[in-house]
N, C-alpha and C positions, 0 to 999 in steps of 0.2 A: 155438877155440870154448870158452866157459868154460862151460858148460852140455849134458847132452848126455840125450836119453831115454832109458831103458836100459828101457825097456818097458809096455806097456800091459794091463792086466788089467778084463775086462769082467764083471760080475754081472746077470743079468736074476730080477728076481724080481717075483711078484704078493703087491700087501698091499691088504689090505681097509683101506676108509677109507668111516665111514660106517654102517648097518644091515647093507647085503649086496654093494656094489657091490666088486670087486676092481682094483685100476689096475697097470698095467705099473710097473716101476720101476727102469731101467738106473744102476747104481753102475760110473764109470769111476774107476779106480785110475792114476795114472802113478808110474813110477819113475822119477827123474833125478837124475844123480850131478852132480856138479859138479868143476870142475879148480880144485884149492886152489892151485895154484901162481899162476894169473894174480893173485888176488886180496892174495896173501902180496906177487909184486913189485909190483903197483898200487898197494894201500892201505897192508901194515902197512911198507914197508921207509922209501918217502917218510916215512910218518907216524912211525917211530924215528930217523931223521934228522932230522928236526924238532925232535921231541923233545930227542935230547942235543946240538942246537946252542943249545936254549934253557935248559938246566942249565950248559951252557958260560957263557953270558952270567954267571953269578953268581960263576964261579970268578975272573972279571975284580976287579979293585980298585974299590970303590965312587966313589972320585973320578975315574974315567976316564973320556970321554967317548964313547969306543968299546963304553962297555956298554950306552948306551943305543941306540947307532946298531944295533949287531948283534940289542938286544933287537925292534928297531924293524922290522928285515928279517926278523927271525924271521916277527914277527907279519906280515907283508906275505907271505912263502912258505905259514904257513900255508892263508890265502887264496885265495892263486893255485893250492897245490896242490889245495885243495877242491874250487875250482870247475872245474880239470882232470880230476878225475877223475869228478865230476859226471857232465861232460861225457861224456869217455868209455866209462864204463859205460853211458848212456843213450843213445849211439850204437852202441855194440856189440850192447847190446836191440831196438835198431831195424832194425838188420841183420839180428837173428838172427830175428826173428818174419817179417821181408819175403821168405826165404831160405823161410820154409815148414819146417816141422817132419814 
């Protein structure tokens, strides 16, 4: 679970709104911490691996024709990695709100 409650804090207070009339007014607080670690291997480690395969591409010799191919998959994993993890994080939230809090 990358997301987790760690508590709820309730305030009831009456405020006047108006001449004289007073109205209820509940302030819920949550606390929720969150797991850095899923998001560090999801998002940033994919997305550094990208990154220096695509600084890689330049260290190649300009008249090679493998620098354009590798530039070309770069741009293609960026892609697929997106719409992977898109994906998976909006299925994870899916789960986690159906699972009830």
């Amino acid at each position: 679970m990358t997301s987790v409650v760690a508590g709820v804090h309730v305030l009831d207070s009456l405020v006047p709104y108006g001449c004289c009339e007073k109205f209820s007014r509940a302030t819920f607080t949550l606390s929720i911490h969150r797991n850095p670690l899923y998001y560090i291997i999801r998002v940033v480690v994919p997305s550094s691996l990208l990154a220096f395969l695509s600084v890689f591409t330049y260290l190649l010799q300009p008249n090679r024709t493998e620098r354009l191919a590798i530039g070309f998959k770069v741009f293609q994993l960026y892609g697929m990695c997106d719409n992977l993890l898109s994906r998976l994080l909006v299925i994870k939230y899916i789960n986690y709100i159906k699972k009830g809090v």
